[in-house]
Backbone and ligand atoms as CSV (ligand in chain L), in Angstrom:
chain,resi,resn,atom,element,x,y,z
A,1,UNK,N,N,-7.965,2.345,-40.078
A,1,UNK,CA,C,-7.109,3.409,-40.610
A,1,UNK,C,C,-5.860,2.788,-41.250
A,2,UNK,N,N,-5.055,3.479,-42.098
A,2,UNK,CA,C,-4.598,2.714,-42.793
A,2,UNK,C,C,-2.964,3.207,-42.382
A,3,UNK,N,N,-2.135,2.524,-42.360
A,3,UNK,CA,C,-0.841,3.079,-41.528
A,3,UNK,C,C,0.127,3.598,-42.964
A,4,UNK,N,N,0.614,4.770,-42.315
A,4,UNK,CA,C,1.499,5.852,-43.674
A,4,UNK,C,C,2.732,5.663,-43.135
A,5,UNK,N,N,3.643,4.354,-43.625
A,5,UNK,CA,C,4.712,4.592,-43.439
A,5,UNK,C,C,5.712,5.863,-43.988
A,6,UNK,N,N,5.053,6.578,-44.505
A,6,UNK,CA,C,5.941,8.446,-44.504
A,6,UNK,C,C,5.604,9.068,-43.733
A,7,UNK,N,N,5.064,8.844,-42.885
A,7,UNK,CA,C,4.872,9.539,-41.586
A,7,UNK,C,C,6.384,9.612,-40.917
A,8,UNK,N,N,6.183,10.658,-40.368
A,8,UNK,CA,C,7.228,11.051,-39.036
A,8,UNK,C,C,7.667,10.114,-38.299
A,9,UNK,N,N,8.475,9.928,-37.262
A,9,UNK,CA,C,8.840,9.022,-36.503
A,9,UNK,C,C,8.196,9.794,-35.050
A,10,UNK,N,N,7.611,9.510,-34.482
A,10,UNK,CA,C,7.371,10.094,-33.050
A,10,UNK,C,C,8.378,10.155,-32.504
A,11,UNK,N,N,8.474,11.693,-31.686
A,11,UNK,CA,C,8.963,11.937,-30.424
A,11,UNK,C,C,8.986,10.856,-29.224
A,12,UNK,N,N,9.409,9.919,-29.642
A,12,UNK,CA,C,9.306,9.412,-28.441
A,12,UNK,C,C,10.612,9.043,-27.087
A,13,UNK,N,N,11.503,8.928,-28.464
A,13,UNK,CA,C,12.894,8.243,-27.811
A,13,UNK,C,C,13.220,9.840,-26.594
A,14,UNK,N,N,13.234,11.249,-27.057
A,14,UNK,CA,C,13.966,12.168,-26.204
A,14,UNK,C,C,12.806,11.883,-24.836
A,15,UNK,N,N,11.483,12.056,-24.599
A,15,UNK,CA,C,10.604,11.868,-23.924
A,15,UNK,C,C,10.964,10.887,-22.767
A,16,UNK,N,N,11.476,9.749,-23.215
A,16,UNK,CA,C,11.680,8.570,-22.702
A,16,UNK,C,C,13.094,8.965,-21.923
A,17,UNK,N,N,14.303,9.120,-22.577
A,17,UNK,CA,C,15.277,10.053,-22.162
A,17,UNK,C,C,15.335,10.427,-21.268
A,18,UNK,N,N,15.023,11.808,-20.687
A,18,UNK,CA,C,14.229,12.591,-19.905
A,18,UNK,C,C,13.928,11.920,-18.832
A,19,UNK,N,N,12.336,11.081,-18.899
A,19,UNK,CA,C,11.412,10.702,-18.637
A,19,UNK,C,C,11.890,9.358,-17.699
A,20,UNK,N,N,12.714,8.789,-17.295
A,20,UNK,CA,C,12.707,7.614,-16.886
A,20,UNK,C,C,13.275,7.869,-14.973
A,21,UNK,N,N,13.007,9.233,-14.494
A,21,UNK,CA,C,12.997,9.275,-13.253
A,21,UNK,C,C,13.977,9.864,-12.659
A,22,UNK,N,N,15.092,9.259,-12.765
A,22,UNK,CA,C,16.666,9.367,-12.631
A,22,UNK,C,C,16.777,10.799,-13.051
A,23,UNK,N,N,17.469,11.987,-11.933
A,23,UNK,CA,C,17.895,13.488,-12.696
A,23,UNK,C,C,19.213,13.401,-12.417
A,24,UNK,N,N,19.877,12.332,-11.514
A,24,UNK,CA,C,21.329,12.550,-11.360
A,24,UNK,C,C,21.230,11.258,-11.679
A,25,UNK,N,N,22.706,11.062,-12.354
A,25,UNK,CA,C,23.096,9.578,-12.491
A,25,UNK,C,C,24.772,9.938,-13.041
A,26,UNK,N,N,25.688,8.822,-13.056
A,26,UNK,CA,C,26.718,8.571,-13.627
A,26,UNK,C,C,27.243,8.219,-14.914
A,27,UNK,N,N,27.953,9.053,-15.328
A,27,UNK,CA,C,28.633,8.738,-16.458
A,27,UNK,C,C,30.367,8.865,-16.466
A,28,UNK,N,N,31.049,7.821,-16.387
A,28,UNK,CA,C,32.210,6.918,-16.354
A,28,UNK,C,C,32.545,8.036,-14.968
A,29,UNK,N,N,33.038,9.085,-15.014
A,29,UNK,CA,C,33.925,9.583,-13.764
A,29,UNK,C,C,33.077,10.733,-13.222
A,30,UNK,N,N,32.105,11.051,-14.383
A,30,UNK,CA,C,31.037,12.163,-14.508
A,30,UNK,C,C,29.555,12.258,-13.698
A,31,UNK,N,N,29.541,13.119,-12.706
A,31,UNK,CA,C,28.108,12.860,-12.531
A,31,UNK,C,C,27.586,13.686,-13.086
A,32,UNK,N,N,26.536,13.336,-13.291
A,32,UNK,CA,C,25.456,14.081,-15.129
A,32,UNK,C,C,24.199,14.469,-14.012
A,33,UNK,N,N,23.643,15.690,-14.601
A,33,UNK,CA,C,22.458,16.061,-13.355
A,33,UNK,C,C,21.788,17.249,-14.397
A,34,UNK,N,N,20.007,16.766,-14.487
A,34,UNK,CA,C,19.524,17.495,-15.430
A,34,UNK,C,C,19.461,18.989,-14.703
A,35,UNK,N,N,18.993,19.916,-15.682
A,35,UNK,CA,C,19.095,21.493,-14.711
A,35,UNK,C,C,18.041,21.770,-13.712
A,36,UNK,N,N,16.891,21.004,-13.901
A,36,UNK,CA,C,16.197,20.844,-12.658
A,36,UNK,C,C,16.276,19.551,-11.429
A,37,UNK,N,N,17.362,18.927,-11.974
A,37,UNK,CA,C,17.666,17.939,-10.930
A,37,UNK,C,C,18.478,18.062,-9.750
A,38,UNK,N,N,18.453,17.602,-8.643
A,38,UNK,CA,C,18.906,17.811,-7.222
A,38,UNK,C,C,20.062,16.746,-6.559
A,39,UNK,N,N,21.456,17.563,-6.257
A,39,UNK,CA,C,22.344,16.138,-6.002
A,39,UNK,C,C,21.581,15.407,-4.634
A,40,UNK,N,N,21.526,14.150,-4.534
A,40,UNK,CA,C,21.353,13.747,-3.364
A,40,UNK,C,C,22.197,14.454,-1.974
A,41,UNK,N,N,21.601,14.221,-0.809
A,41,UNK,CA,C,21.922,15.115,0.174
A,41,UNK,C,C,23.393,13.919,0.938
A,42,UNK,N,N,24.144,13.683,-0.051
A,42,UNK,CA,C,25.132,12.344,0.778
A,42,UNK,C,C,26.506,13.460,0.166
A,43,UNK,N,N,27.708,13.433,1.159
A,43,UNK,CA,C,29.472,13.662,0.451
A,43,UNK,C,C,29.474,13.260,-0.583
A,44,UNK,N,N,29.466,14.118,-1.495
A,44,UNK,CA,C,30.074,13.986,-2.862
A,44,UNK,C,C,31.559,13.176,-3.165
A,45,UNK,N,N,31.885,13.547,-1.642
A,45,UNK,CA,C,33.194,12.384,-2.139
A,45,UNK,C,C,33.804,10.906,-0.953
A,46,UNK,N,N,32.703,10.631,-0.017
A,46,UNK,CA,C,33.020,9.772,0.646
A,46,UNK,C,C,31.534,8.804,0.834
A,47,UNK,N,N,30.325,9.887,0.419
A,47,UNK,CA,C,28.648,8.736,0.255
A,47,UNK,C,C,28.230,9.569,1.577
A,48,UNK,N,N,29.029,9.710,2.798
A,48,UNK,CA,C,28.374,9.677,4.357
A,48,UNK,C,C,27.051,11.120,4.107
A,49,UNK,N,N,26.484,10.883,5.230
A,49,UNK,CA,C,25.653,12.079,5.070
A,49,UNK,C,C,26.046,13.123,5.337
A,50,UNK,N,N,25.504,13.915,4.167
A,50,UNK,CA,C,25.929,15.768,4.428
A,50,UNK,C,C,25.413,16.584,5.611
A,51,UNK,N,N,26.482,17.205,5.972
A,51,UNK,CA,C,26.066,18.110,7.241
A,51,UNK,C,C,25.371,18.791,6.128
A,52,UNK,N,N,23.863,19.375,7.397
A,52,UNK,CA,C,22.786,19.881,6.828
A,52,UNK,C,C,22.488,21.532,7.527
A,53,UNK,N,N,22.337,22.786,6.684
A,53,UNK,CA,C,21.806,22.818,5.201
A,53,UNK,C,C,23.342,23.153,4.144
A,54,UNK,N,N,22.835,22.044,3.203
A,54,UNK,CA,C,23.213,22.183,2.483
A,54,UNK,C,C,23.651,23.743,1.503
A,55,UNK,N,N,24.588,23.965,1.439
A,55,UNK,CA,C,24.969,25.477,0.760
A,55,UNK,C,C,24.758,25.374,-0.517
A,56,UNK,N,N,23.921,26.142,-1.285
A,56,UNK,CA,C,23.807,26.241,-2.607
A,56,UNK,C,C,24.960,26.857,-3.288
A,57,UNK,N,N,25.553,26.460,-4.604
A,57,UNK,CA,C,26.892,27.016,-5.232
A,57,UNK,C,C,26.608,26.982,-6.448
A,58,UNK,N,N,27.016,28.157,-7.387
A,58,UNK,CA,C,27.422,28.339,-8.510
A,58,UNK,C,C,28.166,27.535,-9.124
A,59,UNK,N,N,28.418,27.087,-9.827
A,59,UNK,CA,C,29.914,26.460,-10.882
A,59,UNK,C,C,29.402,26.833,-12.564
A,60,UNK,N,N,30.787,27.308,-13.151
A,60,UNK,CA,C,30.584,28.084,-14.345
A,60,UNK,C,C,31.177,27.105,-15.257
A,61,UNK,N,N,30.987,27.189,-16.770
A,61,UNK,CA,C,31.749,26.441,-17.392
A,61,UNK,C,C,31.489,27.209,-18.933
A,62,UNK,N,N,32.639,26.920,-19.571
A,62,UNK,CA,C,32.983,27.491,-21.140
A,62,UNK,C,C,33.151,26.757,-21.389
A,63,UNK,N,N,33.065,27.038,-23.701
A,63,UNK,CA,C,33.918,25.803,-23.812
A,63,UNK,C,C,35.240,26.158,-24.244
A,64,UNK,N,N,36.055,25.207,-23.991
A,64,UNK,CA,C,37.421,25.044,-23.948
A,64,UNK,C,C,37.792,26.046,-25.219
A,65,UNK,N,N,37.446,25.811,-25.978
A,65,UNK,CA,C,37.904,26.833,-27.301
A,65,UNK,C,C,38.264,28.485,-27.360
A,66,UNK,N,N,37.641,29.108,-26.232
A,66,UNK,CA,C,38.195,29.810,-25.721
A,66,UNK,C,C,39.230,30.747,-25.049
A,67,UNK,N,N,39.777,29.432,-24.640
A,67,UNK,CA,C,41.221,29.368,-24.354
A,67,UNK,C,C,42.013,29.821,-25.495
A,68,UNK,N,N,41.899,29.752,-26.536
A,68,UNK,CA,C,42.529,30.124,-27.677
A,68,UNK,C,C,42.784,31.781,-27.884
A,69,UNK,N,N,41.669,32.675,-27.016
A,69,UNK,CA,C,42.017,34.003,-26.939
A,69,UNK,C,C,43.110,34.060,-25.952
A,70,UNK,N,N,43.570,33.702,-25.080
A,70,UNK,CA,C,44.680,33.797,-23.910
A,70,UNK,C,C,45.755,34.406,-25.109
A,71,UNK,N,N,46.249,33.262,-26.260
A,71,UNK,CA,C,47.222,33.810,-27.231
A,71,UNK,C,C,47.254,35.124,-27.885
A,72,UNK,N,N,45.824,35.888,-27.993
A,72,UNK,CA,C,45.723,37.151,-28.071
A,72,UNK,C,C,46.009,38.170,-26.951
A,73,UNK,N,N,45.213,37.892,-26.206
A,73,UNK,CA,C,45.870,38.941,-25.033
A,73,UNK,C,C,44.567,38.035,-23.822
A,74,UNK,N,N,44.677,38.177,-22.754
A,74,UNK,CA,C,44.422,37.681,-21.285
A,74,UNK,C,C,43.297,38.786,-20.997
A,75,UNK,N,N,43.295,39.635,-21.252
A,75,UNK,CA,C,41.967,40.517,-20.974
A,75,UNK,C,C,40.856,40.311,-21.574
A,76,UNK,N,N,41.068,40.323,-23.333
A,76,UNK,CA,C,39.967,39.675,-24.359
A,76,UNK,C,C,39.578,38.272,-23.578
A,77,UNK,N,N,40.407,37.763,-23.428
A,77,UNK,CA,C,39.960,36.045,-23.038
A,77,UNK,C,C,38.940,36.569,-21.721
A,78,UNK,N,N,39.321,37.071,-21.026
A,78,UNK,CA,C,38.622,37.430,-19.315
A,78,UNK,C,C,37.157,38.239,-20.140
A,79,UNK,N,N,37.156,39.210,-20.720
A,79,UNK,CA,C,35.875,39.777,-21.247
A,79,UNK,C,C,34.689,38.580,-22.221
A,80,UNK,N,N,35.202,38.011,-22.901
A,80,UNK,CA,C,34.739,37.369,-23.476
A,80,UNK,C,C,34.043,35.993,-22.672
A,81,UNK,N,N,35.186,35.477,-21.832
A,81,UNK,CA,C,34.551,34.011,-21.008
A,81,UNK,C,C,33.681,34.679,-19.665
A,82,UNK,N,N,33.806,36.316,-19.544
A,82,UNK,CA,C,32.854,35.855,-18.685
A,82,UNK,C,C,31.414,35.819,-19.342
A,83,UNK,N,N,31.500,36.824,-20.696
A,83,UNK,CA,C,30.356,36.775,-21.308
A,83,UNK,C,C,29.535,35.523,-21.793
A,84,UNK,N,N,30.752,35.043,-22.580
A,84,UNK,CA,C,29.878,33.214,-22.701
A,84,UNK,C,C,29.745,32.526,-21.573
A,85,UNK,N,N,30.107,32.564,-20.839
A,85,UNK,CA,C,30.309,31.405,-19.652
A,85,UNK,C,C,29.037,30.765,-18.986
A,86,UNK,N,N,28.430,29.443,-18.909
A,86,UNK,CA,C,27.350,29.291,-18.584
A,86,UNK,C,C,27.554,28.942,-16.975
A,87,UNK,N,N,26.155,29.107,-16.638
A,87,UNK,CA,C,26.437,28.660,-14.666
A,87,UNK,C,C,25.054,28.326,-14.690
A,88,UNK,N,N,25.518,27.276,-13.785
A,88,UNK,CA,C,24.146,26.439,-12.562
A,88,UNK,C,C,24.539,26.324,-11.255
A,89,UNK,N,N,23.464,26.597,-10.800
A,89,UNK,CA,C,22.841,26.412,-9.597
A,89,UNK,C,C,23.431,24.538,-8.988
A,90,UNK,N,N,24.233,24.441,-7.676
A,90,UNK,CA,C,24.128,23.119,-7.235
A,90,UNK,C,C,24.071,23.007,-5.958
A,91,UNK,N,N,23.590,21.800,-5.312
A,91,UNK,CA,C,23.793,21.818,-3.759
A,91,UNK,C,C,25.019,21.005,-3.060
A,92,UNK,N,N,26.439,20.368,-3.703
A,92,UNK,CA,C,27.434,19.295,-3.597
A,92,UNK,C,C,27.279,19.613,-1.924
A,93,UNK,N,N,26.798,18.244,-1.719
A,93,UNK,CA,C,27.058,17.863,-0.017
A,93,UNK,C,C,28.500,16.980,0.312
A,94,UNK,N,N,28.838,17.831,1.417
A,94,UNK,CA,C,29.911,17.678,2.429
A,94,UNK,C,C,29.894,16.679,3.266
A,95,UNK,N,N,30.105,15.635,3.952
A,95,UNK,CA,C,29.876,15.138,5.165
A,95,UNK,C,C,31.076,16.376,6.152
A,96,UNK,N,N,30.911,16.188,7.923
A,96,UNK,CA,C,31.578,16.903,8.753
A,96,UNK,C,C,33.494,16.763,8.284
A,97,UNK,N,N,33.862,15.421,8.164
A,97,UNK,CA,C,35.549,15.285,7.603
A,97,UNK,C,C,35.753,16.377,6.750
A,98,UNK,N,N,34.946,16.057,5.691
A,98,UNK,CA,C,35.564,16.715,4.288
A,98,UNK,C,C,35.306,18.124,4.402
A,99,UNK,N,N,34.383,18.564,5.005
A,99,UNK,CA,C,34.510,19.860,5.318
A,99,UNK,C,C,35.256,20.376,6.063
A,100,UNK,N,N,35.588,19.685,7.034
A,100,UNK,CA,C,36.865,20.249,7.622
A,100,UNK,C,C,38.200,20.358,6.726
A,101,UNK,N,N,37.932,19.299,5.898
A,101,UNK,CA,C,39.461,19.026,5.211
A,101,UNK,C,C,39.447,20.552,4.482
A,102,UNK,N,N,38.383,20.812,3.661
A,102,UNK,CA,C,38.195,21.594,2.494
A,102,UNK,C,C,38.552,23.369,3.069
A,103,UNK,N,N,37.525,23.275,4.496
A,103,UNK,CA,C,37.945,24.331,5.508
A,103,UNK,C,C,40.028,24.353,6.195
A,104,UNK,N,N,40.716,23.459,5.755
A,104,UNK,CA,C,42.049,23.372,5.936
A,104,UNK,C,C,42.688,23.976,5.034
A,105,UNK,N,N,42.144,23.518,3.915
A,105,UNK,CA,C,42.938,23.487,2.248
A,105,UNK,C,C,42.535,25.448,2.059
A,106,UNK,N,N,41.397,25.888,2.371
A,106,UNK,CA,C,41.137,27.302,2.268
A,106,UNK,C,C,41.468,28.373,3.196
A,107,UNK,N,N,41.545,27.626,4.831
A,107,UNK,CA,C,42.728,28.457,5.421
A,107,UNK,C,C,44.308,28.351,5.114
A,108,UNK,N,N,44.625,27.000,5.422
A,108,UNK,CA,C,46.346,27.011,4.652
A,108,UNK,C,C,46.747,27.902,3.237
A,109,UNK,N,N,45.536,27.943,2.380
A,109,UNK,CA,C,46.000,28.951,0.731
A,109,UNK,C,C,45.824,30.547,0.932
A,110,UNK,N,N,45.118,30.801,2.375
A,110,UNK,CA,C,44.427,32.242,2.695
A,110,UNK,C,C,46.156,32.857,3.315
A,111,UNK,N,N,46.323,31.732,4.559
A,111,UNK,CA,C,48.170,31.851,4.651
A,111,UNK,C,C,49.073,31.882,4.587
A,112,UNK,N,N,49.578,31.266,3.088
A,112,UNK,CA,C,49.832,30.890,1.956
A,112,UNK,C,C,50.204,32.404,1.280
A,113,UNK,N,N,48.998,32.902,1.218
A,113,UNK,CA,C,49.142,34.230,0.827
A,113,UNK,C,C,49.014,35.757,1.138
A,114,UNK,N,N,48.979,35.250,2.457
A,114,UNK,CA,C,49.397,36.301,4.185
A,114,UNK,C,C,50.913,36.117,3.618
A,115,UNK,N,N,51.588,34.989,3.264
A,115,UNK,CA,C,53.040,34.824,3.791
A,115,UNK,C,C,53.832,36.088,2.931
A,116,UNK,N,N,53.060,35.171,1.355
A,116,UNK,CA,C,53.563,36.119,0.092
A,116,UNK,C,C,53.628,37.561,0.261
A,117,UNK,N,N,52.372,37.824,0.707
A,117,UNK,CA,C,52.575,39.295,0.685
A,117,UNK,C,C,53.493,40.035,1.490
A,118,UNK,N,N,53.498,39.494,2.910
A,118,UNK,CA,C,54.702,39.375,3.435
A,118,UNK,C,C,55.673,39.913,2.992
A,119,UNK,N,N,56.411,38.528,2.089
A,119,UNK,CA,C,57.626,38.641,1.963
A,119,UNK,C,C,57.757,39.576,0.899
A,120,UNK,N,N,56.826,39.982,-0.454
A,120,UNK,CA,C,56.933,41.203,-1.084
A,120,UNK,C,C,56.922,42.662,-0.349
A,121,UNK,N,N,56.250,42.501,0.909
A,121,UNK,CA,C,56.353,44.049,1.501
A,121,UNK,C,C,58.030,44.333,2.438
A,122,UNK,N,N,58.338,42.675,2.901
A,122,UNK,CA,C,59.753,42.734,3.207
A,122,UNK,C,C,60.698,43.093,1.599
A,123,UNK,N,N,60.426,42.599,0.820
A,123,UNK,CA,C,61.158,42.417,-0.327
A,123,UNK,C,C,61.601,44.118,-0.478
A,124,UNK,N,N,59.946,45.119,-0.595
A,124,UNK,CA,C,60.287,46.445,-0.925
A,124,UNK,C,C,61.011,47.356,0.300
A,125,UNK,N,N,61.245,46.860,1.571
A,125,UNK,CA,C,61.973,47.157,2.648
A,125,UNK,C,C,63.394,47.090,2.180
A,126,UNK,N,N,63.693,45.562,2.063
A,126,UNK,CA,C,65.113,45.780,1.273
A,126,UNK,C,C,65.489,45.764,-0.045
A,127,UNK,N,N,64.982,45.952,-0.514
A,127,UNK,CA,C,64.570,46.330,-2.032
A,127,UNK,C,C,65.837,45.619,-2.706
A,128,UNK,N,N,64.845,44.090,-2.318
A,128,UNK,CA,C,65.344,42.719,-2.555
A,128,UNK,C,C,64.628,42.702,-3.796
A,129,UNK,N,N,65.128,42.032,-5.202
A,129,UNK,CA,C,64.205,41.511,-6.093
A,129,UNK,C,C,63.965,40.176,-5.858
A,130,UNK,N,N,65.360,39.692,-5.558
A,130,UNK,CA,C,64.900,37.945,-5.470
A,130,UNK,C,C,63.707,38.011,-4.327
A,131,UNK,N,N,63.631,38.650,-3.717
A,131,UNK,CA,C,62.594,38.148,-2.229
A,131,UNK,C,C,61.404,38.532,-2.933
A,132,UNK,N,N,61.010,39.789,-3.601
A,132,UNK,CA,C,59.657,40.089,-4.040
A,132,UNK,C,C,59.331,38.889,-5.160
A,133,UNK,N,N,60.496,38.482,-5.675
A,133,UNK,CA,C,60.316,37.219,-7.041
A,133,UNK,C,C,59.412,36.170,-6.105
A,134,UNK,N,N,59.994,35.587,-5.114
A,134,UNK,CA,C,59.841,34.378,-4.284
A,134,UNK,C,C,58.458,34.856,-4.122
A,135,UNK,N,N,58.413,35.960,-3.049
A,135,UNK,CA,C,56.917,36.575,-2.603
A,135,UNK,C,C,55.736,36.586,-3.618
A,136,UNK,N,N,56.246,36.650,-4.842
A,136,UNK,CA,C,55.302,36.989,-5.805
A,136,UNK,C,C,54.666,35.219,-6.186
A,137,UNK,N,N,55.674,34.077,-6.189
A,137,UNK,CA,C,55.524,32.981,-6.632
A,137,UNK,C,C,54.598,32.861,-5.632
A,138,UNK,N,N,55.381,32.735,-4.312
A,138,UNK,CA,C,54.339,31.847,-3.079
A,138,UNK,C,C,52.637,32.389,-2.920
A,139,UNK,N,N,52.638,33.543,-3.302
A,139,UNK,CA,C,51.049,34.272,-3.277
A,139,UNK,C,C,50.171,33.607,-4.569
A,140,UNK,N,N,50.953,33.179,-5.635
A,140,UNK,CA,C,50.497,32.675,-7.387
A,140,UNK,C,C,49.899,31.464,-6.421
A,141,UNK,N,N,51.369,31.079,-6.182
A,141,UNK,CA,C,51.050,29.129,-5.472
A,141,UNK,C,C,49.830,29.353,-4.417
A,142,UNK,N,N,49.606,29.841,-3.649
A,142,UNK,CA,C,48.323,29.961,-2.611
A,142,UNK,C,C,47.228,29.994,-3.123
A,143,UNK,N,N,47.302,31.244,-4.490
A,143,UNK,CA,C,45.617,31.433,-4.936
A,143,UNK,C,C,45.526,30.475,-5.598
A,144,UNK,N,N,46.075,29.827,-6.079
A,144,UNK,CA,C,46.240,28.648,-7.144
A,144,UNK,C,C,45.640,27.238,-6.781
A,145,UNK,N,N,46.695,27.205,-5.766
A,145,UNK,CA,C,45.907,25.790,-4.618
A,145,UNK,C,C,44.464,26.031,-3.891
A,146,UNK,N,N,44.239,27.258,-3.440
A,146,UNK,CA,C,43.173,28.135,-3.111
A,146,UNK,C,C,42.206,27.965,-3.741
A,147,UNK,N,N,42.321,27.753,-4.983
A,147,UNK,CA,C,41.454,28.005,-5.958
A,147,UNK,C,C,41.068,26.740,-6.558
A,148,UNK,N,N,42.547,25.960,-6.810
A,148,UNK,CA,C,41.763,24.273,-7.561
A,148,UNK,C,C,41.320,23.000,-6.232
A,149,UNK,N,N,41.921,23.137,-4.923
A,149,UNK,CA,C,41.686,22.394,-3.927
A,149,UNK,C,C,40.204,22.845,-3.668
A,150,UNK,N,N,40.499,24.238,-3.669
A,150,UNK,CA,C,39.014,24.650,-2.477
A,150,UNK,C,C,37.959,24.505,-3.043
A,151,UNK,N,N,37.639,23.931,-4.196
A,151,UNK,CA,C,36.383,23.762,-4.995
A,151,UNK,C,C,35.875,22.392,-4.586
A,152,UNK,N,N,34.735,21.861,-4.299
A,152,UNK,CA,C,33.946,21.102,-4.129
A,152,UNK,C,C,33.948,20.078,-5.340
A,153,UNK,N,N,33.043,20.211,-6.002
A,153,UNK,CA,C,32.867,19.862,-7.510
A,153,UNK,C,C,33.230,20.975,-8.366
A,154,UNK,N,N,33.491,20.568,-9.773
A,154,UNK,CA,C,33.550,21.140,-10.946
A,154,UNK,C,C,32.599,21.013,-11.947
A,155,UNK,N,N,32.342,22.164,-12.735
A,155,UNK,CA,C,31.595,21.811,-14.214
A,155,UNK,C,C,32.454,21.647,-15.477
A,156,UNK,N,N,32.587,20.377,-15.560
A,156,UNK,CA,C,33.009,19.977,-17.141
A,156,UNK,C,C,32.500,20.469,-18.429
A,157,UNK,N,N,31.148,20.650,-18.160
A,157,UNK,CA,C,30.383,21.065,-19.456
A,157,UNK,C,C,28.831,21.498,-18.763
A,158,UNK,N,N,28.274,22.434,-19.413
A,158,UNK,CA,C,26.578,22.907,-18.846
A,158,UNK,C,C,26.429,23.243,-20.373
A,159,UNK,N,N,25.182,22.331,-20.481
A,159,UNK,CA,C,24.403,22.862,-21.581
A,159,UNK,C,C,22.921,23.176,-21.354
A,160,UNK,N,N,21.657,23.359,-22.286
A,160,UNK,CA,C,20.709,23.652,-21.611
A,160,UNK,C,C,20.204,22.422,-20.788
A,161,UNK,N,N,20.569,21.187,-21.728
A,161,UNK,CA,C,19.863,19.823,-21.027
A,161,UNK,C,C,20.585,19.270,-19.481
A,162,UNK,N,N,21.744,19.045,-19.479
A,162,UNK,CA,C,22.905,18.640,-18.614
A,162,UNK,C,C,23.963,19.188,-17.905
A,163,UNK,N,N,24.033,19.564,-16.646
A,163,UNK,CA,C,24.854,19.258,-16.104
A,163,UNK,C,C,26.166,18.466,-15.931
A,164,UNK,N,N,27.311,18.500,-16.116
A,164,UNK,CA,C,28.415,17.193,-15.759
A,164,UNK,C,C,29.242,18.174,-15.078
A,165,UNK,N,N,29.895,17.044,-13.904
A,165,UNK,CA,C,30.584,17.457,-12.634
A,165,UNK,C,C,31.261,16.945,-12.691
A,166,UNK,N,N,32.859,17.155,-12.865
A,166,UNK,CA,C,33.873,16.383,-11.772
A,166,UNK,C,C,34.410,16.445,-10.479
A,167,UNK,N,N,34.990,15.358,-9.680
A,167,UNK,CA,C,35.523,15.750,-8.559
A,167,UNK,C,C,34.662,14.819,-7.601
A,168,UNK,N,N,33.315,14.227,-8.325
A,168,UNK,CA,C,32.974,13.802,-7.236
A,168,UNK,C,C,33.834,11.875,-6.884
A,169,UNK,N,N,33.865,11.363,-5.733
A,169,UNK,CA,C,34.569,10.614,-5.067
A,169,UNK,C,C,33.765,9.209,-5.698
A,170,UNK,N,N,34.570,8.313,-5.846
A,170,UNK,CA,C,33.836,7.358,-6.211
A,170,UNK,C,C,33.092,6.181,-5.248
A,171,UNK,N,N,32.673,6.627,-4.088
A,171,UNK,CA,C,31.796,6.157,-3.316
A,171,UNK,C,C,30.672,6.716,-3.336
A,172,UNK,N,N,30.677,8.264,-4.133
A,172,UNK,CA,C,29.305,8.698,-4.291
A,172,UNK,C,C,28.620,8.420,-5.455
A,173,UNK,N,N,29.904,8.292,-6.641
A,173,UNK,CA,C,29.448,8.153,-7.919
A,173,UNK,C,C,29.024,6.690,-8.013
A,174,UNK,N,N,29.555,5.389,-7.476
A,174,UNK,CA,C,28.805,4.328,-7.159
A,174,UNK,C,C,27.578,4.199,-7.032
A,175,UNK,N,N,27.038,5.023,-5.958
A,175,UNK,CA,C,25.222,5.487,-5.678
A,175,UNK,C,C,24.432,5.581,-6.659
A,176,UNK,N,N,25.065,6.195,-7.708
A,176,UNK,CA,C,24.251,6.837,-8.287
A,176,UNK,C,C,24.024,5.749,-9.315
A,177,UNK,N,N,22.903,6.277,-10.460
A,177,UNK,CA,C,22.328,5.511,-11.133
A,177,UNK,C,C,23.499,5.256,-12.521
A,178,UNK,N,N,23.821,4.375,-13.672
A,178,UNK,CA,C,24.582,4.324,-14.511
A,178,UNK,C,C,24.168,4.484,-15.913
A,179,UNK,N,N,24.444,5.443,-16.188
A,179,UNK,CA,C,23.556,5.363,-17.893
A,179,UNK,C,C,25.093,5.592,-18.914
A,180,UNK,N,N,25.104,5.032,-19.805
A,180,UNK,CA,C,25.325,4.325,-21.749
A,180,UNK,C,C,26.820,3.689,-20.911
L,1,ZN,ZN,ZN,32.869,12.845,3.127
């Protein structure tokens, strides 16, 4: 047969891609995990083994460009990102420490904002503004810390192919496999 260099180039390179075993692996601070791939069952941020069973979690991600409705108004932005917003499915394992730690960081922000409210319901007692001001900050500061501490991992980016996570510890991201 006679070879047609105008032929196509085969599919081969994405195949291979894909194909070479590895569904989680590392990229520089990133762990990369295809959408049917499974984190290993080790702390995402210390290697030790995860207390078992593992809790399955959501994590959502947009892209950043988005942010650009906030300058319009904060509601459009909220209607819109939840509409685009993509989510996967993950299992980020804990060892017993870090769960405790993580179980600290989500009671201290839950009290945090016991306090706030607090001091806004004292505030409307003496119908203090500075105290409801304060009250109003310390409840922001709780859900806030509440909210960026108490997360496990993060999604940097979800597309249909990839997964990428931050947050994980670099004794786990070591483990893992290293690709470009
Ligand atoms: Zn750990």
């Amino acid at each position: 047969m006679q070879h047609n260099p105008y032929a196509p180039p085969q599919a081969r390179v994405s195949v291979r891609a894909l194909d070479d075993g590895s569904q989680v692996w590392r990229e520089g601070e990133l762990a990369v995990m295809t959408p049917s791939g499974e984190l290993p069952p080790r702390c995402v941020k210390c290697n030790a083994d995860a207390v078992q069973p593992i809790k399955e979690r959501t994590v959502y991600w947009h892209t950043p460009w988005l942010y650009v409705l906030i300058l319009i108004s904060i509601l459009v932005y909220l209607i819109v990102a939840l509409i685009a917003r993509k989510s996967a499915r993950i299992g980020p394992g804990l060892c017993e420490e870090h769960r405790r730690l993580r179980n600290n960081v989500i009671l201290g922000s839950l009290l945090g904002a016991f306090a706030g409210i607090g001091l806004v319901i004292a505030a409307i007692g003496n119908s203090s503004g500075a105290l409801g001001l304060l009250g109003g900050l310390v409840l922001l500061a709780a859900v806030i810390v509440g909210m960026v501490k108490g997360r496990i991992v993060y999604a940097v980016r979800i597309d249909a192919n990839r997964i990428s996570l931050k947050g994980c510890g670099e004794a786990f991201l070591a483990s893992l496999p290293r690709r470009r």
